[in-house]
Backbone bond lengths (Angstrom), bond angles and torsions (degrees), N, CA, C in turn:
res aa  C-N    CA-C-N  psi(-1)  N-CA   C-N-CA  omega(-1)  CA-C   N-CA-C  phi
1 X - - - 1.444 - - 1.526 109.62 -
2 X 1.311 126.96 134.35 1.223 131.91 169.58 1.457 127.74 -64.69
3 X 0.877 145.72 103.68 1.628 153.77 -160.28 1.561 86.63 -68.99
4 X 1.684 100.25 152.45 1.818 108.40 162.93 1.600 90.26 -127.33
5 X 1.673 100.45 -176.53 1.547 107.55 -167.61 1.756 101.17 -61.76
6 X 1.250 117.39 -17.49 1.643 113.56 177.12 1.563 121.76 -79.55
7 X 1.248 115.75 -35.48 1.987 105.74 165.37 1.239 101.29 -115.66
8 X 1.333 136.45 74.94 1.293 128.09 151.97 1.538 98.48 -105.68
9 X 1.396 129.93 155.97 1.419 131.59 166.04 1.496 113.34 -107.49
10 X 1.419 125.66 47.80 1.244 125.40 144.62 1.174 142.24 -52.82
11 X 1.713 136.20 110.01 1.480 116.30 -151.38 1.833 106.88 -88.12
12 X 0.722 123.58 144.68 1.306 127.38 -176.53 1.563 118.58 -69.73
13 X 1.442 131.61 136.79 1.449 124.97 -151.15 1.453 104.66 -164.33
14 X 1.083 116.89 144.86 1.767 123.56 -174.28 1.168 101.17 -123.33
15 X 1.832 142.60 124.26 1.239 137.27 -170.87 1.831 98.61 -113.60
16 X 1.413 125.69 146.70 1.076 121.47 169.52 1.474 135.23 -84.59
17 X 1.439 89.30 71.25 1.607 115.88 172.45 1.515 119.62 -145.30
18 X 1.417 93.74 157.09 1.641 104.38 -149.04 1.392 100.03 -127.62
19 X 1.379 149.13 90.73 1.449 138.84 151.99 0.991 116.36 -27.02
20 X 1.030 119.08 148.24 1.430 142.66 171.66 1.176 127.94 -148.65
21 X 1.670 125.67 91.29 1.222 156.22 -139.10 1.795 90.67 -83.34
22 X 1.586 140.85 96.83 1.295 119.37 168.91 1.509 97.00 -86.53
23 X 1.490 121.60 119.10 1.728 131.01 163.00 1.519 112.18 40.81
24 X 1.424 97.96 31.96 1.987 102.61 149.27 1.529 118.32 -69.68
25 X 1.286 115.10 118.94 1.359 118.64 -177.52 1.417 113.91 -140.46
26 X 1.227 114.89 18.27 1.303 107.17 160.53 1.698 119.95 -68.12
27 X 0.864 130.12 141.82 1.864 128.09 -173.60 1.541 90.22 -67.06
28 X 1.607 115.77 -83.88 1.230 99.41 -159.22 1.309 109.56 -54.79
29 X 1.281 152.47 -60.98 1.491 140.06 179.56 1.220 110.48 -13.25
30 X 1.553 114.54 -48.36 1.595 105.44 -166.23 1.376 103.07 -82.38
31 X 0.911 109.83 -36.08 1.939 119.61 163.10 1.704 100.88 -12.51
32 X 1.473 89.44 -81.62 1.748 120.75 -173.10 0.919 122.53 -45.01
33 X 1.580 125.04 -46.94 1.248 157.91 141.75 1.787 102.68 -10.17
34 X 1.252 115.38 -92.40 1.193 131.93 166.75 1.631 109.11 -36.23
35 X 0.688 117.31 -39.39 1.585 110.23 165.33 1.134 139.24 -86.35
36 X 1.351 113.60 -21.63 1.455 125.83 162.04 2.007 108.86 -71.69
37 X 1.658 111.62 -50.50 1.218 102.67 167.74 1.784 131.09 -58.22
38 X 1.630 100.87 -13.11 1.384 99.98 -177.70 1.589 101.94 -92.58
39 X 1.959 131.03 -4.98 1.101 138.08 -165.56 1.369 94.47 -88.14
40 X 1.312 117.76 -34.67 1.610 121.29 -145.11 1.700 108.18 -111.43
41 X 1.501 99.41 3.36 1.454 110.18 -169.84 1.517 115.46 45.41
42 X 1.558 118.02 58.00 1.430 119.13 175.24 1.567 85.60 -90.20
43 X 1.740 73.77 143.35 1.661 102.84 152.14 1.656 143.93 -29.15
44 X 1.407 100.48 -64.17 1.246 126.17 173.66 1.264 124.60 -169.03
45 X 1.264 112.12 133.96 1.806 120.95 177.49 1.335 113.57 -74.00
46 X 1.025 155.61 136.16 1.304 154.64 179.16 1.680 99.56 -130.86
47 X 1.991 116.25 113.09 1.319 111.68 -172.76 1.256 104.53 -98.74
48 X 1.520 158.98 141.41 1.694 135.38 -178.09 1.590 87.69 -142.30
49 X 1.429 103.89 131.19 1.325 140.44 174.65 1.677 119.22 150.09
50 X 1.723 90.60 175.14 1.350 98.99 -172.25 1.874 107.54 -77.11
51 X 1.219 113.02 -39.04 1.548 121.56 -173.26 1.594 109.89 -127.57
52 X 1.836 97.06 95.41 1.581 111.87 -175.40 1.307 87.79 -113.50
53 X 0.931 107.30 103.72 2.172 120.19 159.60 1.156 135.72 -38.85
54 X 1.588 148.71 80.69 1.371 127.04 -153.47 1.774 95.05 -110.97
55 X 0.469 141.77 50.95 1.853 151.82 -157.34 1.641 104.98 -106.26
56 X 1.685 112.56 -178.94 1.145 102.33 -174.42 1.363 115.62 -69.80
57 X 1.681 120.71 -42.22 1.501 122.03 175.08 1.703 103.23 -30.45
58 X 1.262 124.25 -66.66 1.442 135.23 -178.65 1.507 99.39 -27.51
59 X 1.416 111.43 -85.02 1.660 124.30 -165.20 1.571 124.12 -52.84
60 X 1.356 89.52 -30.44 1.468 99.89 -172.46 1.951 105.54 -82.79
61 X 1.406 129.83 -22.99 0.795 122.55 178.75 2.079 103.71 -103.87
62 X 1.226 101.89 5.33 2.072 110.45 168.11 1.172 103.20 -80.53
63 X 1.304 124.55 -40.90 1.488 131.91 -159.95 1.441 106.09 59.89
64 X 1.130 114.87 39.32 1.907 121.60 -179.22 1.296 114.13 69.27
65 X 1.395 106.86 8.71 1.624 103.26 161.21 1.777 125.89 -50.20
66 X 1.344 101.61 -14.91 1.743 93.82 -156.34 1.877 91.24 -98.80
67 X 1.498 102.70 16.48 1.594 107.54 171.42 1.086 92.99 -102.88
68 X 1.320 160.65 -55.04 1.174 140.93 165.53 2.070 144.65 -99.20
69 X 1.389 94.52 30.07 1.196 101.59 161.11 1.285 113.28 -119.79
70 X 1.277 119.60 139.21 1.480 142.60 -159.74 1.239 113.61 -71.18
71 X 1.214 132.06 90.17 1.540 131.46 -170.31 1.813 121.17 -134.66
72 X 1.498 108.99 169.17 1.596 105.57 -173.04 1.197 97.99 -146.01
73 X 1.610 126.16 163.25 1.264 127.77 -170.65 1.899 91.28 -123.37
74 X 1.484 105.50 151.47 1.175 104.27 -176.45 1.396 82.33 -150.91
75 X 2.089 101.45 169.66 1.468 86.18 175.33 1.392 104.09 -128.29
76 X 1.755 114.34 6.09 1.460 132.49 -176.67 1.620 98.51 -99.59
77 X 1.360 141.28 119.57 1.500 141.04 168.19 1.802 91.50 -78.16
78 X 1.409 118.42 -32.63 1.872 95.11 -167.58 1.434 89.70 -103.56
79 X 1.435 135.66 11.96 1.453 103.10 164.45 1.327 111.11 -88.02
80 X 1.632 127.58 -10.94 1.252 133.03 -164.80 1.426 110.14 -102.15
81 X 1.649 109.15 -13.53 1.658 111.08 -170.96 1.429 95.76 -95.09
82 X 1.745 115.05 -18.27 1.657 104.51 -176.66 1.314 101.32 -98.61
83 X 1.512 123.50 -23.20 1.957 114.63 169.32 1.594 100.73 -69.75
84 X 1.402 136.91 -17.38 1.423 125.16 158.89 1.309 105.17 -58.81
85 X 1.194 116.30 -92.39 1.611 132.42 179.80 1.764 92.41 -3.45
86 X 1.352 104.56 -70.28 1.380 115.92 -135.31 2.023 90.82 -55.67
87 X 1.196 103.93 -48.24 1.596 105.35 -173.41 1.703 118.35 -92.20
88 X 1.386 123.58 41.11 1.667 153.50 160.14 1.289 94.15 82.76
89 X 1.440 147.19 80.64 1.075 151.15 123.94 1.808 117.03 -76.50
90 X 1.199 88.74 136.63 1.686 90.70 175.69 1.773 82.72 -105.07
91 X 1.491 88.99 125.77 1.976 125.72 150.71 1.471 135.62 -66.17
92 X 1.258 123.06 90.93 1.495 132.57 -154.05 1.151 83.72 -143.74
93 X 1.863 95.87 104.20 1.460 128.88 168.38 1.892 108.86 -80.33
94 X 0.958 132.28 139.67 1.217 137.67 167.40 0.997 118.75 -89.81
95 X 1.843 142.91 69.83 1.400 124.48 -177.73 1.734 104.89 -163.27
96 X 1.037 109.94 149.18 1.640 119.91 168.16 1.488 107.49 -68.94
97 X 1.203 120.77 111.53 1.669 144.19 132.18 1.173 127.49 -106.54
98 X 1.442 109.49 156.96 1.031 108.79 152.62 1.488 151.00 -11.73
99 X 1.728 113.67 -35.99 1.246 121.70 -144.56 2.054 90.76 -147.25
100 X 1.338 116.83 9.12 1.489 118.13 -149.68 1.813 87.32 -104.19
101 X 0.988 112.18 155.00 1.977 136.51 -164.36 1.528 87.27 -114.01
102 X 1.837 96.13 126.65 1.485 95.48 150.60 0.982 138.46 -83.86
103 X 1.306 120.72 145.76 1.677 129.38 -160.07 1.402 124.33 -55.82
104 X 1.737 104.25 -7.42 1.599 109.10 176.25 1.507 103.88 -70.55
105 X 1.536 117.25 -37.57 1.303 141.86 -133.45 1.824 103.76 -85.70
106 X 1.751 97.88 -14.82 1.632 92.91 -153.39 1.584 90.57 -102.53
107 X 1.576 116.67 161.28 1.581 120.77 158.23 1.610 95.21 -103.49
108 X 1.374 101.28 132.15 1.865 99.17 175.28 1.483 99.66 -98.69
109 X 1.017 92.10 155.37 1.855 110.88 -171.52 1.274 109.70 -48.99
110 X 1.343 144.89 139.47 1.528 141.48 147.87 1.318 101.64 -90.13
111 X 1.503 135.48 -8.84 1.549 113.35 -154.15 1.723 88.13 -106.34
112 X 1.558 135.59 -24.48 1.280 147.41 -172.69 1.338 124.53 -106.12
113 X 1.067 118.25 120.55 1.716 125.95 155.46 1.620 107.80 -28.97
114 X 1.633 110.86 115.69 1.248 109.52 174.79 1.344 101.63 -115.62
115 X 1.866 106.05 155.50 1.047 123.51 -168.07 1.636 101.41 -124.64
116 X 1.567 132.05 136.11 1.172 128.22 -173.19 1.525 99.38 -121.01
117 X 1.222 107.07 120.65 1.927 109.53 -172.98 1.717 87.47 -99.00
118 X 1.194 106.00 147.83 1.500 125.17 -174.54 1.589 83.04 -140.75
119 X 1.659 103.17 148.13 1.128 120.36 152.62 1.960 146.89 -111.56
120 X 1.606 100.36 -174.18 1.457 93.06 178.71 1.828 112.16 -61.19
121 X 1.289 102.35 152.38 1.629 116.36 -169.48 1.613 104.12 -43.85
122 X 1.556 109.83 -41.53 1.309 145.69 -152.62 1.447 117.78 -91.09
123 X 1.436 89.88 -51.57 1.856 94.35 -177.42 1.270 104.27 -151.95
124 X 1.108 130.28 30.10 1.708 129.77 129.77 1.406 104.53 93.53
125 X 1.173 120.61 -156.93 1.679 121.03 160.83 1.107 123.34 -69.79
126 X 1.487 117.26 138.61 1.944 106.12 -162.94 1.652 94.13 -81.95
127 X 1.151 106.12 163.35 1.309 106.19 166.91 1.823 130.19 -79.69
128 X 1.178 112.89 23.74 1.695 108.41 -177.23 1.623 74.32 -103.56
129 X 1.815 148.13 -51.41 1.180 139.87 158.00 1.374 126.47 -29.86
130 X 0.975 129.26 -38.13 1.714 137.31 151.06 0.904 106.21 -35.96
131 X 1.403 123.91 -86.46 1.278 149.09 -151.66 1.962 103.22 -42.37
132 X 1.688 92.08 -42.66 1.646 101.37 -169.97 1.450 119.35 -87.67
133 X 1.328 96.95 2.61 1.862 111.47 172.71 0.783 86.58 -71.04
134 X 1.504 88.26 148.98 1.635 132.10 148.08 1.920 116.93 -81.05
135 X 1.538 86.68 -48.43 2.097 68.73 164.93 1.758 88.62 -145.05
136 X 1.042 101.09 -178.81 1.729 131.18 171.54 0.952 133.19 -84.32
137 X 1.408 160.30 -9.49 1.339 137.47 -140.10 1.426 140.23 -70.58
138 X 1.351 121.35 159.92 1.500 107.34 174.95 2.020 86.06 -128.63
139 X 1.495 97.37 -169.02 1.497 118.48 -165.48 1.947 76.47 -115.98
140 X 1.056 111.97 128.02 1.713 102.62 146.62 1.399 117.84 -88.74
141 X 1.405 104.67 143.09 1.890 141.59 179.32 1.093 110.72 -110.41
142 X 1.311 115.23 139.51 1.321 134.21 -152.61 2.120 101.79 -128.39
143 X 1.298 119.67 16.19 1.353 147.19 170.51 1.275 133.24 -79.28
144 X 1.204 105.83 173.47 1.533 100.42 157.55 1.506 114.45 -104.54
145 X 1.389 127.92 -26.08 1.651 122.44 161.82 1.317 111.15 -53.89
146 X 1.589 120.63 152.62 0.905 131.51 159.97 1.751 142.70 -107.58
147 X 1.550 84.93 36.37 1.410 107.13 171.59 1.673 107.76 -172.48
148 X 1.871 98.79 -175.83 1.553 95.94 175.25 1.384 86.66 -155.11
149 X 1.435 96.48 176.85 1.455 99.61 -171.71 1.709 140.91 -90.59
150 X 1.061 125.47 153.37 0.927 115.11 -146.54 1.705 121.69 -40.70
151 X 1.214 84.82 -47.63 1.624 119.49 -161.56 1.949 84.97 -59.30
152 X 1.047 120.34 -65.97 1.497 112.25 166.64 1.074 141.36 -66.07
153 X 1.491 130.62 -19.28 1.670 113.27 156.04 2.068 104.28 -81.22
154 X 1.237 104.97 -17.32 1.642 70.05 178.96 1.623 118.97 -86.88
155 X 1.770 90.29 -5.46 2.711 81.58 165.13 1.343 92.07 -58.64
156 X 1.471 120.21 -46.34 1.914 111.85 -158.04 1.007 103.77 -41.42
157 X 1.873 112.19 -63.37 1.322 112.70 -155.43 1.691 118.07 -67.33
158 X 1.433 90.95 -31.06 1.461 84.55 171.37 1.060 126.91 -75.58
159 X 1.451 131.89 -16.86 1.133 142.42 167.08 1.528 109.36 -69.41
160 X 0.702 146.49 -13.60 1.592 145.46 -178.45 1.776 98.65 -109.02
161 X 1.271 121.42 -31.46 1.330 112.45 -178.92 1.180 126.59 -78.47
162 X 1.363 109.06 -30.63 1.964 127.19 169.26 1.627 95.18 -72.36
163 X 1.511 114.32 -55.66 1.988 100.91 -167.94 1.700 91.65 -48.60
164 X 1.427 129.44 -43.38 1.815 116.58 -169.88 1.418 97.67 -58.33
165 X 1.273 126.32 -46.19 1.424 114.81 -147.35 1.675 115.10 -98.42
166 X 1.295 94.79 8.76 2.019 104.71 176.97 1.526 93.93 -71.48
């Protein structure tokens, strides 16, 4: 028999990590967004930009997640990635460079508050956010694109960051 969200016995769990949305503004993304952080038991969403969408596109693809996952709107991504930094967050940028570790490759901290920077749909994590990581990662693709979307490398990452931290 197929379980729905009412008899499944999943125990409920909060992991110490914090998204951090740099100028995602697609509605449904943030929709998704909110639902993936309410899947993965993150901490807190952190959205940063000038035009974050909360409308029906938004809600209708949260499924009312963004009523109960813990989130803040900002409109600076590096004033909030260096007030992380500043109070022991480890900085885990999400993006392909040059110089960025694949995500199989990394152990994420148990002893630190981690922070997962996601980027714009368009142009990814800016680079003054780079700069303030602590590490890099990308997902390796096995394609000819050279990316995916937001809303899907950050289940990966979160999905690989909660299996470390159970």
């Amino acid at each position: 028999m197929q379980l729905t969200h009412y008899n499944t016995n999943f125990s409920k769990r909060t992991f110490p990590i914090t998204l951090v949305c740099n100028n995602v503004t697609n509605a449904p993304n943030i929709g998704s967004l909110f639902r993936i952080c309410d899947a993965f038991g993150v901490e807190k969403l952190i959205l940063c930009g000038t035009d974050i969408p909360f409308g029906r596109k938004m809600t209708k693809t949260s499924r009312a997640t963004e009523k109960s996952v813990n989130f803040e709107i900002h409109e600076s991504a590096s004033n909030v990635i260096s007030h992380l930094k500043s109070v022991g967050y480890h900085i885990i940028s999400l993006e392909i460079t040059n110089s960025s570790k694949p995500i199989h490759n990394i152990q994420f901290s148990k002893e630190k508050p981690l922070a997962l920077v996601v980027g714009d749909e368009n142009f990814g994590v800016s680079e003054d956010i780079l700069k303030l990581s602590n590490a890099i990662i990308h997902i390796d693709m096995f394609g000819q694109n050279s990316s995916m979307n937001v809303v899907q490398a950050t289940n990966i990452a979160l999905y690989e960051m909660t299996k470390q931290l159970l």
